[in-house]
C-alpha positions in Angstrom: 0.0 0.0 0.0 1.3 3.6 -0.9 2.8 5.6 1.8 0.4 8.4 1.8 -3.2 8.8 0.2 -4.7 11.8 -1.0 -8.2 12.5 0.1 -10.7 15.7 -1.5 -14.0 16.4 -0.5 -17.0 16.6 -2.0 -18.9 18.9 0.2 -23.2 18.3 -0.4 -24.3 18.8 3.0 -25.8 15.4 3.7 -24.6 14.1 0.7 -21.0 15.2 1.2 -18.6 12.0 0.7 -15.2 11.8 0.3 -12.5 10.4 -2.7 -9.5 8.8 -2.0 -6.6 8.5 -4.2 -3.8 6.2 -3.8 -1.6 3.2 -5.3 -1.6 -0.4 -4.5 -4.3 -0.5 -2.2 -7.1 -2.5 -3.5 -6.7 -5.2 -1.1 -7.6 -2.6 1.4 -10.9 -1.8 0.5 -12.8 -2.8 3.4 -10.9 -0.4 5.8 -12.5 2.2 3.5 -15.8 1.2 3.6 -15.6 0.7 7.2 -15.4 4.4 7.8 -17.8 5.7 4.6 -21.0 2.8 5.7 -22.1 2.4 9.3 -22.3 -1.7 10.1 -26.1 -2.9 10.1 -27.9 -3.1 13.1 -28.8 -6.5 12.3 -25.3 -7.9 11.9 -25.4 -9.0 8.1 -23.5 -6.9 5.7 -24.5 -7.5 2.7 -22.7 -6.3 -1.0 -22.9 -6.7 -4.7 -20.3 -6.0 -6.3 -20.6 -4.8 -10.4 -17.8 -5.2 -12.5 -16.9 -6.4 -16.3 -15.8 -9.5 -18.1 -12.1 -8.0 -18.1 -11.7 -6.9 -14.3 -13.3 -10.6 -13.0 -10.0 -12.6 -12.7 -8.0 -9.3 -11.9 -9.1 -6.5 -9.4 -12.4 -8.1 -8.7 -10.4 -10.5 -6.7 -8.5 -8.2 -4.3 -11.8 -6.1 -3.3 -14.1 -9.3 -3.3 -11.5 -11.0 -0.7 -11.0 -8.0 1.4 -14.6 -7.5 1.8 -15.1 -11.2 2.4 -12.5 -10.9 4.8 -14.6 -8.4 6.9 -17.3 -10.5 7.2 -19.3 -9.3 4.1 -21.6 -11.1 2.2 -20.7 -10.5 -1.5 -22.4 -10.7 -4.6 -20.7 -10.9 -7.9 -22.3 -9.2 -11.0 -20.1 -9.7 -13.9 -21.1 -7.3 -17.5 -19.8 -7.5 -20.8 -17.2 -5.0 -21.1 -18.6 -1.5 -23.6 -21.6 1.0 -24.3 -23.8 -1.8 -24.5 -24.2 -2.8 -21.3 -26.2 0.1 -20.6 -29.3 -1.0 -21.5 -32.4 -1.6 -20.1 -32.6 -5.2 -20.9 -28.5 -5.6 -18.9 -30.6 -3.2 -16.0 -33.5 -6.2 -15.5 -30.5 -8.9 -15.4 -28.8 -6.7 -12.5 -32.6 -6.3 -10.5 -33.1 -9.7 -10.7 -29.7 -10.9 -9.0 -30.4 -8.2 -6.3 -33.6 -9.9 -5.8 -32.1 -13.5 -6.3 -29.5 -12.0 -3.4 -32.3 -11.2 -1.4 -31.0 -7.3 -1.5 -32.4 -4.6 0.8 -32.1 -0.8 1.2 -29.0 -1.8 3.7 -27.3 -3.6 0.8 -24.4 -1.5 -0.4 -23.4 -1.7 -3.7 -20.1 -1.3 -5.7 -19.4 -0.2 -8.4 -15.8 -1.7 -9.7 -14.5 -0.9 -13.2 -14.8 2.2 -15.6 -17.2 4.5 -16.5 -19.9 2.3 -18.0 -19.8 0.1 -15.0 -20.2 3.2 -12.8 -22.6 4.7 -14.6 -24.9 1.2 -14.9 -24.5 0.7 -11.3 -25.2 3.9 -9.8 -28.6 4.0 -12.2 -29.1 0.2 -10.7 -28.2 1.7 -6.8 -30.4 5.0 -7.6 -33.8 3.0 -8.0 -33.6 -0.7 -6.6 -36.0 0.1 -3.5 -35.7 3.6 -4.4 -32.0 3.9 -3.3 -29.2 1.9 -1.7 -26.0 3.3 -0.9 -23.4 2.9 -3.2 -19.6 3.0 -4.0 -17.6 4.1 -6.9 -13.9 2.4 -7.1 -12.9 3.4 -10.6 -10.2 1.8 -12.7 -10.1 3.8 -15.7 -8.2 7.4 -15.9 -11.8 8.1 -17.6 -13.5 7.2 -14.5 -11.3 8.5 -12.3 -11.0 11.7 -13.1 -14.8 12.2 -14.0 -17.3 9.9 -14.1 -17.1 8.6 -10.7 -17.4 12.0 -9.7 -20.4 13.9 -8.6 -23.2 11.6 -8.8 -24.3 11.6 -12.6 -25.7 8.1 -13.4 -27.8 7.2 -16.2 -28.4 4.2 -19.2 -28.6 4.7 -23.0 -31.5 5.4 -25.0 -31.8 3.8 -28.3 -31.8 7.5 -29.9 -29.3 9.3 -27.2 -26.6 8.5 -24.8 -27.2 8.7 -21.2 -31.1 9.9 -21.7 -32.0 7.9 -18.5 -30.9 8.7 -15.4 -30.4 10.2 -12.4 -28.2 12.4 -9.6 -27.4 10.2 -7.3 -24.5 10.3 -5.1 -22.0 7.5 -4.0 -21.2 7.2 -0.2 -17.3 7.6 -1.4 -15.0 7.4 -4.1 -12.1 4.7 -4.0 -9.6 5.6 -6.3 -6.1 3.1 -7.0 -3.8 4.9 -9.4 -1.9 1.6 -10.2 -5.0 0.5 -12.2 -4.0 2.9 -14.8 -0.6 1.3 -15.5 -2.5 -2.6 -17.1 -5.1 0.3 -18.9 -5.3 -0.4 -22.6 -3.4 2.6 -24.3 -6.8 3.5 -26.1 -8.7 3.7 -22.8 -6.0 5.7 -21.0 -5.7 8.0 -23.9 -9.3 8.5 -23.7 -9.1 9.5 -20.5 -6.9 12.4 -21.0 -9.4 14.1 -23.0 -11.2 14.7 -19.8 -8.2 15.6 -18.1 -7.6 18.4 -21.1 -11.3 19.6 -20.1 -10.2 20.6 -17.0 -7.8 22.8 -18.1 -9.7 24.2 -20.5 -13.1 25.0 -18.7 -11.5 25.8 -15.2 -7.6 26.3 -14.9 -5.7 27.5 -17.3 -2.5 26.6 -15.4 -3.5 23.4 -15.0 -3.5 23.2 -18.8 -0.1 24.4 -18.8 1.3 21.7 -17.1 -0.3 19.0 -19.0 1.8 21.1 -22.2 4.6 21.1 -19.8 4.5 17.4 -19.0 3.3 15.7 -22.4 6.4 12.7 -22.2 5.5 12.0 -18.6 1.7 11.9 -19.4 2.3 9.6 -22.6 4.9 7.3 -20.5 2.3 6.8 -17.4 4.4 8.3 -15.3 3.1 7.8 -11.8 3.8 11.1 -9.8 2.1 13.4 -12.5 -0.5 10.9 -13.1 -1.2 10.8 -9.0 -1.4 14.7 -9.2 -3.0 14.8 -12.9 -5.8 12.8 -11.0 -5.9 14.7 -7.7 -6.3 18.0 -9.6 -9.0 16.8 -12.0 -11.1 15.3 -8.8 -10.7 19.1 -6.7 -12.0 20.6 -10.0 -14.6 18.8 -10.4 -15.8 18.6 -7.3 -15.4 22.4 -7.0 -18.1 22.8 -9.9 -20.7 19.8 -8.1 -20.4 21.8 -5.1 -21.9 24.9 -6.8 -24.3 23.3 -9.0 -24.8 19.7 -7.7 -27.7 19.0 -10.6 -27.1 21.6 -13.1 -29.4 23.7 -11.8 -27.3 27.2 -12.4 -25.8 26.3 -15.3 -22.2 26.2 -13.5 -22.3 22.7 -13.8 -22.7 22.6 -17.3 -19.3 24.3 -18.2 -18.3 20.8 -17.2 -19.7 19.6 -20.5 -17.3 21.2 -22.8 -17.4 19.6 -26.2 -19.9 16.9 -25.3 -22.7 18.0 -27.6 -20.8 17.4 -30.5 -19.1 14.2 -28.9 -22.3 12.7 -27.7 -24.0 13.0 -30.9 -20.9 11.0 -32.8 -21.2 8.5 -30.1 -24.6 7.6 -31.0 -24.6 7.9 -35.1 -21.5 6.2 -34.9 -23.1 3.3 -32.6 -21.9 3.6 -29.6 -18.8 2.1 -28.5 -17.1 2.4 -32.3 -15.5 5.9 -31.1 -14.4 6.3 -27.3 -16.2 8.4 -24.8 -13.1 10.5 -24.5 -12.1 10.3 -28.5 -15.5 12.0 -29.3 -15.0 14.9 -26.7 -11.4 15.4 -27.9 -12.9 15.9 -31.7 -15.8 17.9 -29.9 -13.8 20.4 -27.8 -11.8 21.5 -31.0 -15.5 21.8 -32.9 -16.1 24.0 -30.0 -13.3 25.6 -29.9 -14.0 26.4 -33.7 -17.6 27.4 -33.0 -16.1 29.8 -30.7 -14.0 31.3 -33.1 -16.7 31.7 -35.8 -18.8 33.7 -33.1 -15.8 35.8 -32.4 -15.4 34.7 -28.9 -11.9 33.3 -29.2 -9.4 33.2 -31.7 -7.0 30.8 -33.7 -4.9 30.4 -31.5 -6.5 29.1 -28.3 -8.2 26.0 -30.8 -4.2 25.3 -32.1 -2.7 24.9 -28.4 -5.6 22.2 -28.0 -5.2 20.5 -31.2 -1.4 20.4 -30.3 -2.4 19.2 -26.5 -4.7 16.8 -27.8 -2.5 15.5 -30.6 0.5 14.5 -29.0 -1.1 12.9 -26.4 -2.4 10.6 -29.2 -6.4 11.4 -29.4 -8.5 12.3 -32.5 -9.3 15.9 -33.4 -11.3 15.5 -36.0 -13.7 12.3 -37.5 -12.4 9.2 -38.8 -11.8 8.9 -42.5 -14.3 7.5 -44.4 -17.1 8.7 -41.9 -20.3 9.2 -43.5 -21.5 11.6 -40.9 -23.3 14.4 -42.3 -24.5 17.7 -40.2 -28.5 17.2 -41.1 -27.6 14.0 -38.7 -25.2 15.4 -36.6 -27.6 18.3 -35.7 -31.0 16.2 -35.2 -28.7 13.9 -32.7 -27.6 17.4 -31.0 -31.6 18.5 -30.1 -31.8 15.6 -28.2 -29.0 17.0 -25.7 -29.6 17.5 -22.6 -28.6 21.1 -22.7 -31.2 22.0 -25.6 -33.9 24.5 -24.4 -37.2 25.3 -26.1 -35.8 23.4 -29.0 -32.9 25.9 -29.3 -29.4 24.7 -29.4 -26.9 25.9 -26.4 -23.4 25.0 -26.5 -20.4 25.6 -23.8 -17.8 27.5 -25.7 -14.4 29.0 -24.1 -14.4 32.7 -23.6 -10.5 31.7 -23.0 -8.2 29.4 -21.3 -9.7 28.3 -18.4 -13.1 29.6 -18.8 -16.4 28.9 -20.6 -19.5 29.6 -20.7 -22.9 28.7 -21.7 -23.6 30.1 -25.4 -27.7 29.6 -26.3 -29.8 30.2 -29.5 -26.4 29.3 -31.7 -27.3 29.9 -35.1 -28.0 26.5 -36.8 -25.6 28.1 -39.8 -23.0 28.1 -37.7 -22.6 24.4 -36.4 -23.5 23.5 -40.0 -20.3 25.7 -40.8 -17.9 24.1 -38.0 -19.2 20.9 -39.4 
């Protein structure tokens, strides 16, 4: 187990919860849950853990054994890895293994693996008996630094990503850095298009070092990657603080490039680009959108292409993509963010700020398209 663990704190009143961030400490699970769930009054702990096809024979073991260990009852629920796995039909097969387990409201639940797992999970933990408490130990840089973050959970729609859901916040956040270092390259460079976010939408020195340290980033290396994570967690938690379910619009900065990236994610069938490859092609059509409005100029888009591209993500469609705007546009009214039937976008103002653009001209995204 690492010598020292960071900890930042998500601060919701009774909601408030805490994420941890350390190395090698997986088979210390249990003394974290320990101090984040009060033990049952009737003596049986009870937990289900949900994880993937590709985490069962590796860190499902250490967290299923240390829990064991402490005198849980566990439950294994194992998913096929990808997008697909949030469905509706993959949400009955989890209810009925709650129900098989004899689950209650005093069942915790964790959620083990990356941001699909979390996200399936959490929509399972926000409505079995209207709410059980729940856990998020991501293992993916994607999950880490974002999705297990803030309480956002949610399934797919057959027409839109993530059109089902809830805010519903974990009891704590469990985060092992070493996870990152078996990530496939694909996944962790995914990833780091949520990390460039950050920088972009909130801290513009924070984007600086990410320029500063592109080799270190690229080779994994684990003392920027323990502060790359510990920043990204403070930052967001800063913004679900202030605007825990987008109610403000603060909250909403935090979707910089998503409108464009969701919509490739579905017309492209989800799964066929990355979560984090269609952000880093929708921040720099953002970026661009921002330019055409006069909000930015050139050169703010070229540092992210540069960022972007040498840490080996996408900044524009794949060749041969048939995508056209009629498509790209239709998929875009079903965002969240789209009021009255008007499209709104979160566009930089510069680095390390954005802001929430509404009514943009339909002639313009056709243009950045």
């Amino acid at each position: 187990m690492s010598e020292s663990v960071l900890n930042v704190q998500v601060d919701l009143g009774p909601r408030s919860y805490e994420i941890t961030i350390g190395s090698d400490r997986l088979s210390q699970f249990a003394n974290a849950v320990a101090g984040w769930i009060p033990a049952p009054t009737s003596g049986v702990k009870k937990v289900a853990i949900v994880t993937d096809r590709n985490l069962a024979q590796s860190h499902l073991v250490p967290v299923a054994t240390s829990l064991r260990s402490a005198g849980w009852e566990v439950c294994e629920i194992v998913l096929k890895p990808g997008e697909a796995s949030k469905s509706f039909t993959v949400m009955q097969e989890m209810f009925d293994q709650l129900v098989d387990f004899k689950a209650d409201r005093g069942t915790l639940l964790v959620a083990l693996g990356g941001g699909v797992v979390g996200d399936a999970a959490g929509f399972v933990a926000a409505t079995y008996t209207r709410g059980i408490p729940f856990i998020q130990v991501p293992t993916t840089l994607l999950a880490q630094v974002d999705s297990s973050v803030g309480g956002k959970v949610a399934v797919n729609h057959t027409r839109a990503k993530n059109l089902i859901g809830a805010f519903y916040q974990p009891r704590g956040v469990f985060v092992d850095t070493a996870t990152l270092s078996t990530l496939p390259v694909r996944d962790y460079r995914s990833g780091m298009a949520e990390v460039v976010k950050y920088g972009m939408i909130l801290d513009a020195e924070f984007f600086e070092y990410l320029e500063q340290h592109l080799s270190e980033l690229n080779e994994r290396d684990p003392e920027v990657l323990r502060y790359v994570v510990s920043r990204s967690c403070r930052l967001k938690a800063d913004v679900v603080e202030a605007d825990e379910e987008e109610r403000t619009g603060l909250r909403a900065v935090l979707n910089y490039g998503h409108t464009f990236a969701h919509a490739y994610e579905a017309l492209c069938g989800y799964g066929e680009l990355m979560h984090g490859e269609a952000v880093s092609i929708g921040m720099i059509n953002a970026s661009r959108l921002a330019e055409r409005l006069g909000m930015v100029d050139a050169e703010l888009t070229k540092r992210q292409i540069a960022l972007l591209s040498g840490l080996s993500l996408p900044v524009e469609l794949p060749e041969g993509s048939d995508l056209n705007s009629d498509a790209i546009l239709d998929r875009m009214k079903l965002d969240k963010k789209v009021l009255a039937g008007k499209l709104r976008f979160v566009l930089p103002t510069r680095m390390g700020h954005c802001e929430m653009v509404s009514d943009v001209a339909e002639e313009d995204v056709r243009a950045v398209l």
